[in-house]
TIKE-799084 format. One record per residue (C-alpha): residue number from 1; residue in one letter; x, y, z. Coordinates in steps of 0.001 Angstrom, whole numbers. Example, Ala and Ser with C-alpha at 12.3 -4.5 7.8 and 13.67 -1.06 7.14 Angstrom:
<vexlos>
{resi->1	resn->A	u->12300	v->-4500	w->7800};
{resi->2	resn->S	u->13670	v->-1060	w->7140};
</vexlos>
This chain:
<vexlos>
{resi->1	resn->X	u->130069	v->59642	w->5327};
{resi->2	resn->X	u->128375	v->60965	w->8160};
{resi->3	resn->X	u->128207	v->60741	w->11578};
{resi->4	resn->X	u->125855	v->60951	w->14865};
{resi->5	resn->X	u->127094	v->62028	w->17944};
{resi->6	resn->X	u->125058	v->62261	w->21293};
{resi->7	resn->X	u->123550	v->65202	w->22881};
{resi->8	resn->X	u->126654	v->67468	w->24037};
{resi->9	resn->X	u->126246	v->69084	w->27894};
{resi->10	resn->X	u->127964	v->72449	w->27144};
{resi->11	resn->X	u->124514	v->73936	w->28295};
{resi->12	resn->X	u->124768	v->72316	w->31809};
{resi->13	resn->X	u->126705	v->75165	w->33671};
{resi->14	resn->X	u->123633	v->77447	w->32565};
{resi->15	resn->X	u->121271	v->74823	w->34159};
{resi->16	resn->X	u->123481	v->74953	w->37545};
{resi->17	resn->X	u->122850	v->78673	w->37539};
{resi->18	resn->X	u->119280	v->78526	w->36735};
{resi->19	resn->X	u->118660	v->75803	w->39506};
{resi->20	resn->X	u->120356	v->77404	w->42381};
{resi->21	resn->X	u->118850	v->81027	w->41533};
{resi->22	resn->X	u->115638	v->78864	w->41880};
{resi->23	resn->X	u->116559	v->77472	w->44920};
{resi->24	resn->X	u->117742	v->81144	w->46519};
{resi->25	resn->X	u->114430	v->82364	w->45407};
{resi->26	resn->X	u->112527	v->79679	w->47224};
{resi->27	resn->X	u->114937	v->80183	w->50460};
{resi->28	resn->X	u->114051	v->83848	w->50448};
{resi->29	resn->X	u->110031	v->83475	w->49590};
{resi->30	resn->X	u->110440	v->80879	w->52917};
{resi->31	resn->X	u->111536	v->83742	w->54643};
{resi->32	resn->X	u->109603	v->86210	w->53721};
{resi->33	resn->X	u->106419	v->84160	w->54929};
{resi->34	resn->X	u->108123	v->83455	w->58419};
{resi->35	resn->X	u->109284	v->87307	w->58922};
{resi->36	resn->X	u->105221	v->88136	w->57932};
{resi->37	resn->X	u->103022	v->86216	w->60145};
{resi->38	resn->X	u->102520	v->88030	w->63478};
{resi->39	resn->X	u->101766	v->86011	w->66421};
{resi->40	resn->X	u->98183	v->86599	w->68156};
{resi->41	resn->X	u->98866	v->88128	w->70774};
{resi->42	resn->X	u->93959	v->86718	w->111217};
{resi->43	resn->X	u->96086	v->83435	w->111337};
{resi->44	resn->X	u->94103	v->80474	w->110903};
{resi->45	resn->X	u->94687	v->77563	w->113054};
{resi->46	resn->X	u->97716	v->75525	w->112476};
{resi->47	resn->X	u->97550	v->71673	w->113432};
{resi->48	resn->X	u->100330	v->69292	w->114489};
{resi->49	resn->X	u->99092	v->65948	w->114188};
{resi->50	resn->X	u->96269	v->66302	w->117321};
{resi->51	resn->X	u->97917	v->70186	w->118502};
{resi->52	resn->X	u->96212	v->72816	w->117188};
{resi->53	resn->X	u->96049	v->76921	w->118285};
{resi->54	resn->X	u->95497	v->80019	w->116376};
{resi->55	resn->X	u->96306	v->83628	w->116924};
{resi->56	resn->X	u->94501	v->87175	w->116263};
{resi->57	resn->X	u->94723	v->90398	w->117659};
{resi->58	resn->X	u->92965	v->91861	w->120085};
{resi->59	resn->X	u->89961	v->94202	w->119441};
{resi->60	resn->X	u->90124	v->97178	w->121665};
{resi->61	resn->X	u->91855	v->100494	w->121388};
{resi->62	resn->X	u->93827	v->99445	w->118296};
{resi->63	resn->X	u->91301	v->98299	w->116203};
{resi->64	resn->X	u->88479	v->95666	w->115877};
{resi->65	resn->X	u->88407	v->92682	w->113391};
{resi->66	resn->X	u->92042	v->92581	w->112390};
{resi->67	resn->X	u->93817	v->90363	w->110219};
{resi->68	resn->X	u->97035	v->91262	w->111494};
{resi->69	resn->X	u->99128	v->94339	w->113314};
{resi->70	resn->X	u->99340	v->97502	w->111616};
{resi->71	resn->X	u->100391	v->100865	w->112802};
{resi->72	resn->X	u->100892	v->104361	w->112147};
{resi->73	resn->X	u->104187	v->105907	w->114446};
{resi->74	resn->X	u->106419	v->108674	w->114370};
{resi->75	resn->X	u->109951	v->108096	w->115931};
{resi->76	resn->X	u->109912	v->107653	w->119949};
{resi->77	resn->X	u->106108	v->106671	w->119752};
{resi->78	resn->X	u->105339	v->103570	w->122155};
{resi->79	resn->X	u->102157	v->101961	w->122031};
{resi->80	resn->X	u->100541	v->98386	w->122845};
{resi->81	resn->X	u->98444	v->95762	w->121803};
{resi->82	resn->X	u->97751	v->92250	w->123177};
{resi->83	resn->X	u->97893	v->88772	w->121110};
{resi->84	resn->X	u->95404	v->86539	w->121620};
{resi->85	resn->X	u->95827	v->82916	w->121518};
{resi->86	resn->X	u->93684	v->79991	w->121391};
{resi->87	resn->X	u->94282	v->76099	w->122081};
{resi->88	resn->X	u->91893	v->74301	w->119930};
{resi->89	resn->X	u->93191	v->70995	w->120886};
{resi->90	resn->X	u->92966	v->68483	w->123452};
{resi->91	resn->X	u->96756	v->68779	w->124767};
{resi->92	resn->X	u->98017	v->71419	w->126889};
{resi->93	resn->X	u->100397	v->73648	w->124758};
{resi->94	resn->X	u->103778	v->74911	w->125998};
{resi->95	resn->X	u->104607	v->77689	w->123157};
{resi->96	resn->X	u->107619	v->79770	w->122867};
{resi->97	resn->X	u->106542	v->83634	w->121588};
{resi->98	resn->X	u->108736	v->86118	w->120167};
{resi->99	resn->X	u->109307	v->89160	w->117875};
{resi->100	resn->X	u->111326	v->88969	w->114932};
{resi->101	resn->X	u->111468	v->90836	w->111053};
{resi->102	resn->X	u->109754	v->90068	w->107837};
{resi->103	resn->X	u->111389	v->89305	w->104512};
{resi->104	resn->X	u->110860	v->88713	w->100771};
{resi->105	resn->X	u->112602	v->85238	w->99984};
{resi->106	resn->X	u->114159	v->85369	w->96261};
{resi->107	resn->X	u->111577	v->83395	w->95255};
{resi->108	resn->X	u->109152	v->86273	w->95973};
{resi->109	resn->X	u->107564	v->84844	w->98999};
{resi->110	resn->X	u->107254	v->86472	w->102510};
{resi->111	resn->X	u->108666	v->84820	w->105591};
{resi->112	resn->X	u->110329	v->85318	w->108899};
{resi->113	resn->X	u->113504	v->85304	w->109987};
{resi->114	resn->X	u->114757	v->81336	w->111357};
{resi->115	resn->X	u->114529	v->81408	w->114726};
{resi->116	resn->X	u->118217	v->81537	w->115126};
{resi->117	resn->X	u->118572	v->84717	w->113762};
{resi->118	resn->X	u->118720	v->87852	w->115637};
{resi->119	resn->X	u->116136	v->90489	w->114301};
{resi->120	resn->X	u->117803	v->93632	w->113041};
{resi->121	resn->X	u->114893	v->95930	w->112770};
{resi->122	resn->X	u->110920	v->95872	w->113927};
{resi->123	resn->X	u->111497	v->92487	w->115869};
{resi->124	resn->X	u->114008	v->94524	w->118514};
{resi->125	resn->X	u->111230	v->96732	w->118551};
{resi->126	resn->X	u->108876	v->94613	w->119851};
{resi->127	resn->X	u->108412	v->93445	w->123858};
{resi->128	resn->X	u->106142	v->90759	w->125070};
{resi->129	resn->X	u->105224	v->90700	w->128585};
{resi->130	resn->X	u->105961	v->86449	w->128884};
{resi->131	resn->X	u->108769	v->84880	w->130587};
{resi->132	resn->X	u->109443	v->83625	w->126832};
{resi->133	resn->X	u->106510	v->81227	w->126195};
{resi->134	resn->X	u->102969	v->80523	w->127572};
{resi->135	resn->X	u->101424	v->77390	w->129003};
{resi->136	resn->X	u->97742	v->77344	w->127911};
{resi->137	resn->X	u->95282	v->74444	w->128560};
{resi->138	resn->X	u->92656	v->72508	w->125876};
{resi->139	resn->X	u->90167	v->74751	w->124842};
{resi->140	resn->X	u->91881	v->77977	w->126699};
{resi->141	resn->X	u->92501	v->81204	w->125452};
{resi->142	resn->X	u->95180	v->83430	w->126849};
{resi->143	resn->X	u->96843	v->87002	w->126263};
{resi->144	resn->X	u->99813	v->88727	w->125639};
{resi->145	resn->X	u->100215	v->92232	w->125829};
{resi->146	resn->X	u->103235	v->93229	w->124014};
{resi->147	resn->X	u->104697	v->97142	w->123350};
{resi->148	resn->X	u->106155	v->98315	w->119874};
{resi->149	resn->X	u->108861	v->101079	w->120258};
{resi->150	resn->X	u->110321	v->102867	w->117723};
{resi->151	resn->X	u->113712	v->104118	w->117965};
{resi->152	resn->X	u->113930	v->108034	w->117641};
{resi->153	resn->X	u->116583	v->106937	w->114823};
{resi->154	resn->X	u->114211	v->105039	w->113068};
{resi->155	resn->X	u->113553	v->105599	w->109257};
{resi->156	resn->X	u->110616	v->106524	w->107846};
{resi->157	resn->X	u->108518	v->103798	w->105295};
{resi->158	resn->X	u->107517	v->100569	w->105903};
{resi->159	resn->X	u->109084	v->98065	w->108391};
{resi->160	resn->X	u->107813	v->94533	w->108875};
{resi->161	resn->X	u->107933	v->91951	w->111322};
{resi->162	resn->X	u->105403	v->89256	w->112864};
{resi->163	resn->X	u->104958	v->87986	w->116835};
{resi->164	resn->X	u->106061	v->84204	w->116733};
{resi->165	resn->X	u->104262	v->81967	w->118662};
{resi->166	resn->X	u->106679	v->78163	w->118689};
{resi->167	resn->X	u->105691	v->74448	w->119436};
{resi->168	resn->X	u->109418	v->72082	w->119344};
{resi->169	resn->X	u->109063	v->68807	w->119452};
{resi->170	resn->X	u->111359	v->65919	w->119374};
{resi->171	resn->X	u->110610	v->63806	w->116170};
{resi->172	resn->X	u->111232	v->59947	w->116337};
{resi->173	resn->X	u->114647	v->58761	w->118864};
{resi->174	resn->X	u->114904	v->62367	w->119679};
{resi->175	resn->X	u->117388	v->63083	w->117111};
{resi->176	resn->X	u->115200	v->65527	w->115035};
{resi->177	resn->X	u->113887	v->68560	w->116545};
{resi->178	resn->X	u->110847	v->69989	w->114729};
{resi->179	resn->X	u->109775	v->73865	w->115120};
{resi->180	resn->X	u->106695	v->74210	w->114178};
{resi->181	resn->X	u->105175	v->78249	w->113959};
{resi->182	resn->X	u->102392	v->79915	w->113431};
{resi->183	resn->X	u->102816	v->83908	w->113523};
{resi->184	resn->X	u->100781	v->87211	w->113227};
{resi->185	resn->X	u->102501	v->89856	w->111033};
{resi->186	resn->X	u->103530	v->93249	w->112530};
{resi->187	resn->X	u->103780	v->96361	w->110146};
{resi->188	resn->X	u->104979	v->99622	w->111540};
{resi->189	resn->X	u->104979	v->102922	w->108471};
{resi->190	resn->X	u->107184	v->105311	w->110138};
{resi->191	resn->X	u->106494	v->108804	w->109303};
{resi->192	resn->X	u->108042	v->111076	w->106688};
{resi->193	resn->X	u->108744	v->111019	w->102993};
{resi->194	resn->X	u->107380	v->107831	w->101580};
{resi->195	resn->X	u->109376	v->106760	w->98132};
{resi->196	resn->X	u->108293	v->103880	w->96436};
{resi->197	resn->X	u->110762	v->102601	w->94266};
{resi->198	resn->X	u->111843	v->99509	w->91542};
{resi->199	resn->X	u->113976	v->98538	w->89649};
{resi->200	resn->X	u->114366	v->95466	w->86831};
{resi->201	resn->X	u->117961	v->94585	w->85929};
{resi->202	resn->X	u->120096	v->91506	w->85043};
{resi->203	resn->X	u->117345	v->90582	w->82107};
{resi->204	resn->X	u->117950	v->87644	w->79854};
{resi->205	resn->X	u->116488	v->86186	w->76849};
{resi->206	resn->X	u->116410	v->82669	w->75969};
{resi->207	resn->X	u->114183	v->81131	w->72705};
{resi->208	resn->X	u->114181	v->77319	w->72460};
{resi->209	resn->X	u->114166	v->75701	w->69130};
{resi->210	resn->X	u->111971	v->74580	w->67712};
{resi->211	resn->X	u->110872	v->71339	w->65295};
{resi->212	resn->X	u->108654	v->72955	w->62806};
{resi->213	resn->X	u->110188	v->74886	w->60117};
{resi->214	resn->X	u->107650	v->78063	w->60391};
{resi->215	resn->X	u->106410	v->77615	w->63680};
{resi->216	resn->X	u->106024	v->79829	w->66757};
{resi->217	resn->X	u->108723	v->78827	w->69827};
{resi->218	resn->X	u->108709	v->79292	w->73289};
{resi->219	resn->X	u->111211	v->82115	w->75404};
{resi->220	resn->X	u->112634	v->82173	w->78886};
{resi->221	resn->X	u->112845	v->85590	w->79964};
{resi->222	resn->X	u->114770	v->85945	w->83080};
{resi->223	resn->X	u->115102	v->89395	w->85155};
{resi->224	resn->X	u->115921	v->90917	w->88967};
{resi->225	resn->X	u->113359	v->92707	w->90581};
{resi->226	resn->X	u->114621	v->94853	w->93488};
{resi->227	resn->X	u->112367	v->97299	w->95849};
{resi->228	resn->X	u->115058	v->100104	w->95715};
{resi->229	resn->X	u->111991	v->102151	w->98145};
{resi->230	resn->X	u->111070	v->102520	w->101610};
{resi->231	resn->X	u->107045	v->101201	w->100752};
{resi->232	resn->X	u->105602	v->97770	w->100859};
{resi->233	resn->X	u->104796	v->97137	w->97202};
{resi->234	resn->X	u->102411	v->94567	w->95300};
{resi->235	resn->X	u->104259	v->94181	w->92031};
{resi->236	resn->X	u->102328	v->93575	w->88659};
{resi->237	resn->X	u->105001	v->92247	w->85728};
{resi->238	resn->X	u->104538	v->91931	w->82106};
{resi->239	resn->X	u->107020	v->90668	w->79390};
{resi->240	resn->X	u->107010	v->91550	w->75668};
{resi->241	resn->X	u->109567	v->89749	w->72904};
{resi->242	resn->X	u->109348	v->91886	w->69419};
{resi->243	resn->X	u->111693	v->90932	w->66348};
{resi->244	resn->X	u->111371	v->91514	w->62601};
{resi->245	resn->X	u->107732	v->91661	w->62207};
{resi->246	resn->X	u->106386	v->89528	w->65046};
{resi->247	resn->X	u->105931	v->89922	w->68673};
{resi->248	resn->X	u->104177	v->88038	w->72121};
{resi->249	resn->X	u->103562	v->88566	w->75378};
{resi->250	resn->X	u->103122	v->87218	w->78521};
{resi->251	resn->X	u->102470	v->88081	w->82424};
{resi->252	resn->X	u->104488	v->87344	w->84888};
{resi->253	resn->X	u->102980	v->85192	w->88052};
{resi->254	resn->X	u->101467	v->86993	w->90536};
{resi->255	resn->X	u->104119	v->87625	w->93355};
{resi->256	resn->X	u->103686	v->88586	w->96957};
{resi->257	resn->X	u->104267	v->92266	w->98077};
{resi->258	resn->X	u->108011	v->93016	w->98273};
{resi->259	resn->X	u->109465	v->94491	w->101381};
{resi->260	resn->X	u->111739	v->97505	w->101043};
{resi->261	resn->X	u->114984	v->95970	w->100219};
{resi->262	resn->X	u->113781	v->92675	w->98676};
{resi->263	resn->X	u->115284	v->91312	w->95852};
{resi->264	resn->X	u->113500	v->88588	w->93983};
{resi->265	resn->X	u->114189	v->86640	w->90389};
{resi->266	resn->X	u->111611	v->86511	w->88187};
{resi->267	resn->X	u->111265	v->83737	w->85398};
{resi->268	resn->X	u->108897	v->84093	w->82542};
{resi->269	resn->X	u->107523	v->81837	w->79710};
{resi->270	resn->X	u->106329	v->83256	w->76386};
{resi->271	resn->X	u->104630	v->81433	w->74155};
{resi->272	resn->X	u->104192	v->82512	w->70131};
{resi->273	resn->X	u->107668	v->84011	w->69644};
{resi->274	resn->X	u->108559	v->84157	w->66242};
{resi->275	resn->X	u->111868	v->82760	w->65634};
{resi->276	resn->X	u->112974	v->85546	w->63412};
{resi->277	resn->X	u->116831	v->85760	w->64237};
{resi->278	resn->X	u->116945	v->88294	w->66473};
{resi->279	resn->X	u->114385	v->89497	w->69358};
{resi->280	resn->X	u->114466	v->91853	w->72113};
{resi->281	resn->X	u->112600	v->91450	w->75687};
{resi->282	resn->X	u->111151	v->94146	w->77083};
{resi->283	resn->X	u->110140	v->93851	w->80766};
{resi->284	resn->X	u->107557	v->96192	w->82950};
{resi->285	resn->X	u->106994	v->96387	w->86709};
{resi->286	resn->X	u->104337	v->98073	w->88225};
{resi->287	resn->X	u->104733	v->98795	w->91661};
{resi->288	resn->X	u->101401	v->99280	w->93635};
{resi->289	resn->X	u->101932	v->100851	w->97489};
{resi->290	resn->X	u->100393	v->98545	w->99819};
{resi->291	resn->X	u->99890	v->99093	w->104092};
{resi->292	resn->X	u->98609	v->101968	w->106394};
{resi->293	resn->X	u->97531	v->104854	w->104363};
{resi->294	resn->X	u->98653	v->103569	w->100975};
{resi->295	resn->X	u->100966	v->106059	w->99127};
{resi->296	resn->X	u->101077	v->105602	w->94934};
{resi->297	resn->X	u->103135	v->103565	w->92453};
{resi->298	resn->X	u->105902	v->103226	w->90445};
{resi->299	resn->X	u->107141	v->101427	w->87711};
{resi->300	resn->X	u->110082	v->99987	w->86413};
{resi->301	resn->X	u->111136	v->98840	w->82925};
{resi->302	resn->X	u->114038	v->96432	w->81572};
{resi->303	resn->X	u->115511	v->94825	w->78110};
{resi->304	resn->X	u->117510	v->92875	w->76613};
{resi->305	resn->X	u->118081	v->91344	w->73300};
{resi->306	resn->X	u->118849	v->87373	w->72530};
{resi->307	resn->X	u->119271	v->85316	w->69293};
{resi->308	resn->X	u->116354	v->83134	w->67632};
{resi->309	resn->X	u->117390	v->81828	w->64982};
{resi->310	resn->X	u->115004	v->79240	w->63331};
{resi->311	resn->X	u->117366	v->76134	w->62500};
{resi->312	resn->X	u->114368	v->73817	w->61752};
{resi->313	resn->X	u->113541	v->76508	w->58577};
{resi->314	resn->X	u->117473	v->76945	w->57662};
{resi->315	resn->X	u->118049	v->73163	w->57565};
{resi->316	resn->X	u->115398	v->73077	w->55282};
{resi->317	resn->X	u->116484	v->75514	w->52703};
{resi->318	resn->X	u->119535	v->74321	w->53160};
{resi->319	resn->X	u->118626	v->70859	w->51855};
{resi->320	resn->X	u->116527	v->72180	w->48680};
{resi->321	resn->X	u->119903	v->74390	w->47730};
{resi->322	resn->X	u->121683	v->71214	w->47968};
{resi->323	resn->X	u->119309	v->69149	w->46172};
{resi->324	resn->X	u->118929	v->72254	w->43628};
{resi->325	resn->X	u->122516	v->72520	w->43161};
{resi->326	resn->X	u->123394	v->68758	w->42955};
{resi->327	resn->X	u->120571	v->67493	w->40753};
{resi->328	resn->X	u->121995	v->69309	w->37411};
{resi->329	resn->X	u->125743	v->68725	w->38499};
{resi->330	resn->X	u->124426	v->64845	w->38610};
{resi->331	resn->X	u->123054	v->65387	w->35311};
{resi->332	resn->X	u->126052	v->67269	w->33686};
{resi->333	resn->X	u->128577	v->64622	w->35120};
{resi->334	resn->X	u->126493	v->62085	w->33909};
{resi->335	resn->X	u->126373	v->63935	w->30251};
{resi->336	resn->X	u->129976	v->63808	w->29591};
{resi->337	resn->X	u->130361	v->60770	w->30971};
{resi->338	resn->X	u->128368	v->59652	w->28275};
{resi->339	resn->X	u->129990	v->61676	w->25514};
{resi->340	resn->X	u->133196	v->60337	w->26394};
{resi->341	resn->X	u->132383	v->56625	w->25359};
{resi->342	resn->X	u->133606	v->55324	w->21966};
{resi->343	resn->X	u->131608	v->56637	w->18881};
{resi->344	resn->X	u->129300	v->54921	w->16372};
{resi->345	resn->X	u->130355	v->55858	w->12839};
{resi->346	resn->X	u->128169	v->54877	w->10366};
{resi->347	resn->X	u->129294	v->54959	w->6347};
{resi->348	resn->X	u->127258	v->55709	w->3837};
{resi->349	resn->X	u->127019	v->53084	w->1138};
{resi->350	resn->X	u->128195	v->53674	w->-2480};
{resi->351	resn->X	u->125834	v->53990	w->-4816};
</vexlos>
């Protein structure tokens, strides 16, 4: 007699292997094509409803055709100038006028002090000769002489500050008081050693997923930038993200100068980053002196390092391992399963 048995699976475990060094060959050829593509790389007039004035300086001994008030002083000088200003509207004007600083809001942005706070430095400097505030008529113009001091004690760079001139009104029931300003800025370079200066620190890195499995995401790059000198600077940024073979760039928005002292946070998109597990941000700060005179540059530079890892691409070879592994365990379970049912025997007849 003879008999027939069905196919045996002993060979299945050597199918398993086969299959998954398949599949880890296809995960790392993936990987290999993500890691090699490189991404390609005066004050104008200011209106309140029908009230409207403006404000320049004087031409004269100080200068003609300003934009704004600018000077050149040792410690102990004391000079004037006058403010002009100009009722363009058919309403007499009652405006308040004062002296107060400059700043650099975090944003990057300059801007005066609130008119509740005390000045600290170039608006103490500053005396108008007005009982506070000046009356002017429709279509008048009047002056106001004013005199900058500066304190024997005073340091040398840049100091900033702007001559307020300030229309309060009462807004509906009277409950709401509205201060509406319109100012000329006021920037004194004391003499002596002028040192620009900048620094970029606190940086961060942030890459956001994305959807496609070899496709280019987008960063956050986040950073401090402080004006650690005594100059007025105009600051030029510029962000670069490098990983294993890829990199991008971006610029950061143009910002307004910084005042000595001003410390401003910086966000920056970058598109085209190469999700390649790891990156590192490299930040750059170009400081250009800005005022009376001018004075140089400086830079600044900053980095940090972030994870980007590409999920979309590592869910997808992790799927084709599973399927690669699976598919032959499916087909050796489903082998013995079959050699395990009753056999056929089949006798030979006698001859």
């Amino acid at each position: 007699m003879s008999t027939h048995h069905r196919p045996s699976s002993r060979r299945a475990p050597s199918r398993v292997r086969a299959a998954a060094a398949a599949a880890l060959a296809l995960a790392a050829t993936l990987a290999a094509s993500l890691v090699a593509v490189v991404a390609p790389t005066t004050a104008h007039a200011v209106t309140s409803d029908d009230l409207t004035w403006s404000l320049s300086p004087k031409d004269g001994e100080q200068g003609d055709g300003r934009a704004n008030f600018a000077y050149a002083v040792e410690p102990g000088d004391r000079l004037r100038d006058v403010l002009v200003v100009t009722n363009r509207s058919a309403t007499p004007l009652d405006l308040a006028v004062y002296g107060t600083d400059a700043l650099t809001t975090p944003s990057g942005h300059l801007d005066l002090l609130p008119a509740d706070q005390e000045p600290t430095d170039v608006g103490t400097w500053l005396t108008l000769e007005t009982d506070g505030g000046v009356a002017i008529d429709p279509g008048e113009t009047v002056e106001v002489p004013f005199t900058l001091e500066v304190p024997q004690d005073a340091t040398p760079g840049d100091h900033a500050g702007g001559v307020v001139t300030s229309l309060r009104q009462q807004v509906g029931d009277g409950a709401l008081s509205v201060d509406r300003r319109l100012a000329l800025r006021v920037h004194a370079r004391v003499g002596g050693a002028l040192a620009p200066g900048l620094a970029v620190s606190d940086v961060g890195v942030v890459v956001h997923p994305t959807a496609n499995p070899v496709g280019a995401a987008r960063a956050t790059v986040t950073y401090t930038l402080t004006n650690t000198g005594n100059a007025r600077l105009v600051p030029t940024e510029s962000v670069r993200l490098t990983g294993p073979g890829a990199s991008a760039s971006a610029g950061g928005e143009p910002a307004d100068e910084l005042l000595p002292g001003a410390v401003v946070r910086r966000t920056v998109q970058v598109d085209g980053v190469r999700p390649t597990f790891r990156v590192t941000a490299d930040v750059r700060a170009d400081g250009l002196v800005v005022g009376v005179g001018g004075g140089g540059a400086t830079t600044a530079t900053g980095t940090a390092a972030g994870w980007a890892v590409p999920w979309a691409l590592v869910g997808v070879v992790v799927l084709v391992v599973a399927a690669a592994v699976a598919w032959p365990l499916w087909r050796s379970r489903r082998a013995r399963r079959g050699s395990s049912e009753p056999r056929e025997v089949v006798a030979n007849p006698v001859r």
